[in-house]
N, C-alpha and C positions, 0 to 999 in steps of 0.2 A: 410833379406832373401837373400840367396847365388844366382848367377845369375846361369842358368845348363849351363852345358857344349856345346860347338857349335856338339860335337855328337848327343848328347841328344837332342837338338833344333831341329837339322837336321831330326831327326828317328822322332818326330813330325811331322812334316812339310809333310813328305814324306807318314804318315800313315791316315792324315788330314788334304788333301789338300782343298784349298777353294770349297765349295759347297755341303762336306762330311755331310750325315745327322746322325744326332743321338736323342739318345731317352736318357731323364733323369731316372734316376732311385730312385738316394737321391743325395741332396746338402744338407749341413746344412748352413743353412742360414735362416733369417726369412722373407728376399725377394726370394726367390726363387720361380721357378714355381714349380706345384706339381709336380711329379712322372709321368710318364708317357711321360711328355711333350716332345714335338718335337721341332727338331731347327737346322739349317745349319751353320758349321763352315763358316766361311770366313777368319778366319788367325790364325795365332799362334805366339805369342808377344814371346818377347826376356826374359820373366820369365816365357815361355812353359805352359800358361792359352791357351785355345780356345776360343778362342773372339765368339761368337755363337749368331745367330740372331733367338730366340725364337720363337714359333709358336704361342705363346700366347703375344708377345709383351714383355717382360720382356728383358731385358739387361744384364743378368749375366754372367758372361764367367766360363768355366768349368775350373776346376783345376784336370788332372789327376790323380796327386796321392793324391787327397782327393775326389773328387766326385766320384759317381759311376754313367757309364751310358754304353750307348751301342752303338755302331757304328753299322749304320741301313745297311742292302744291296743294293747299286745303282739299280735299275732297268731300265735294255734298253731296248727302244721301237723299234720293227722293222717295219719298212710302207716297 
């Protein structure tokens, strides 16, 4: 597998910074969590996966141009 480009890396990084939440939608894999599931970027590795710490405990990291998911909206609280 080809390494992506330091652009490419970069517009990652920049679009899914650590703490970015998303929702799965389909991974194909037979570990995967189901559909639905929630889970917080924390980095994006130098082959452009999201290392993603599941709501459900699972370990899988997202692959953008194969998984399908959703980047959830940040919500700020004001006191």
């Amino acid at each position: 597998m080809k390494r992506p480009s330091d652009e490419y890396l970069a517009k990652l990084r920049a679009e899914y910074p650590k703490g970015t939440r998303v929702q799965l939608i389909e991974m194909i894999d037979e570990q995967a969590p189901p559909p639905g599931t929630k889970g917080t970027v924390y980095d994006v590795d130098d082959m452009g996966s999201l290392l993603t710490h599941w709501d459900s405990g699972c370990g899988l990291n997202l692959i953008p141009e194969k998984d399908k998911f959703t980047k959830l909206e940040s919500v700020t609280t004001i006191c």
